[in-house]
N, C-alpha and C positions, 0 to 999 in steps of 0.2 A: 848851348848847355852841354851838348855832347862829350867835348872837347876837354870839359874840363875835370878838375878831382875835386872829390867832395871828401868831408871827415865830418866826425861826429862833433859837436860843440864840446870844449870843457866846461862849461856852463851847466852841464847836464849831467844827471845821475843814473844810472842803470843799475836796475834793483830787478831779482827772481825771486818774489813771492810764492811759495807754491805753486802753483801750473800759470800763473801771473807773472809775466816781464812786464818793467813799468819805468817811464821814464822821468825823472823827476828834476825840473830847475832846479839849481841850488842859487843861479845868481840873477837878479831882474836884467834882462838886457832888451836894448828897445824892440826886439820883434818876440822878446818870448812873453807865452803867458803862466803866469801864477798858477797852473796846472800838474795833474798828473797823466800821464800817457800810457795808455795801455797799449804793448802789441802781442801780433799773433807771432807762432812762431819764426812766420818769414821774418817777419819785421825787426823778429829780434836778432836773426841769421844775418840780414842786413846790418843791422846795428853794430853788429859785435864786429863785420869785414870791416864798418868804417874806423877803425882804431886805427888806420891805417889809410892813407890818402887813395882814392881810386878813382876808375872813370867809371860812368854808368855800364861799358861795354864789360869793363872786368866784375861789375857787379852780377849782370846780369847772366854772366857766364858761370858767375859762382853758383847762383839762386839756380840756374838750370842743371848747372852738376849736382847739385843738393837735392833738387826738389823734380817731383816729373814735371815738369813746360820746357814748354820749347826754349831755347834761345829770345826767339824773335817776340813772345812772351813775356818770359823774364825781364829782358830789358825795357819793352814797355810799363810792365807795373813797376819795377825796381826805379824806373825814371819818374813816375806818376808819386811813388811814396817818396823819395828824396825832395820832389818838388813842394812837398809837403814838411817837411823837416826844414824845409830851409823857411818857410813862410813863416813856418813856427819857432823859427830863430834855436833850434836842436839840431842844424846840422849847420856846416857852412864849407864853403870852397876855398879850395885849397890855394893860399899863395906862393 
């Protein structure tokens, strides 16, 4: 999983609600659900890198230049939430 690049689905909608990021389907595809998604602000600092194909390493490099964790931090959670995006058919790897 390391290895590869991830992007945000076009499938998906990215809405700022008042202090609310929120990700919304707009099209059924076999792994998403008929949901809304709320994130924090990492999630949506994540969010908004993936408009753009990355590997988890330059994610988590961002999320630590961004935010106080470590490196070796950031790219664990940063890896932990994309794995989640992808389940959820809101993100997918890059071909």
């Amino acid at each position: 999983m390391t290895a590869d690049r991830y992007r945000r689905s076009e499938d998906v909608a990215f809405r700022q609600v008042g202090d609310e990021c929120l990700l919304v389907p707009i099209r059924k595809s076999p792994k998403a659900e008929m949901a809304v998604f709320s994130l924090n602000g990492v999630g949506a600092f994540v969010w908004e890198a993936l408009g753009e194909p990355r590997s988890l390493e330059e994610l988590g490099a961002k999320v630590s230049a961004a935010f106080e964790v470590t490196p070796a931090d950031a790219k664990r959670d940063v890896e932990a939430f994309v794995s989640r995006l992808l389940a959820k058919g809101l993100a997918q790897v890059e071909a």
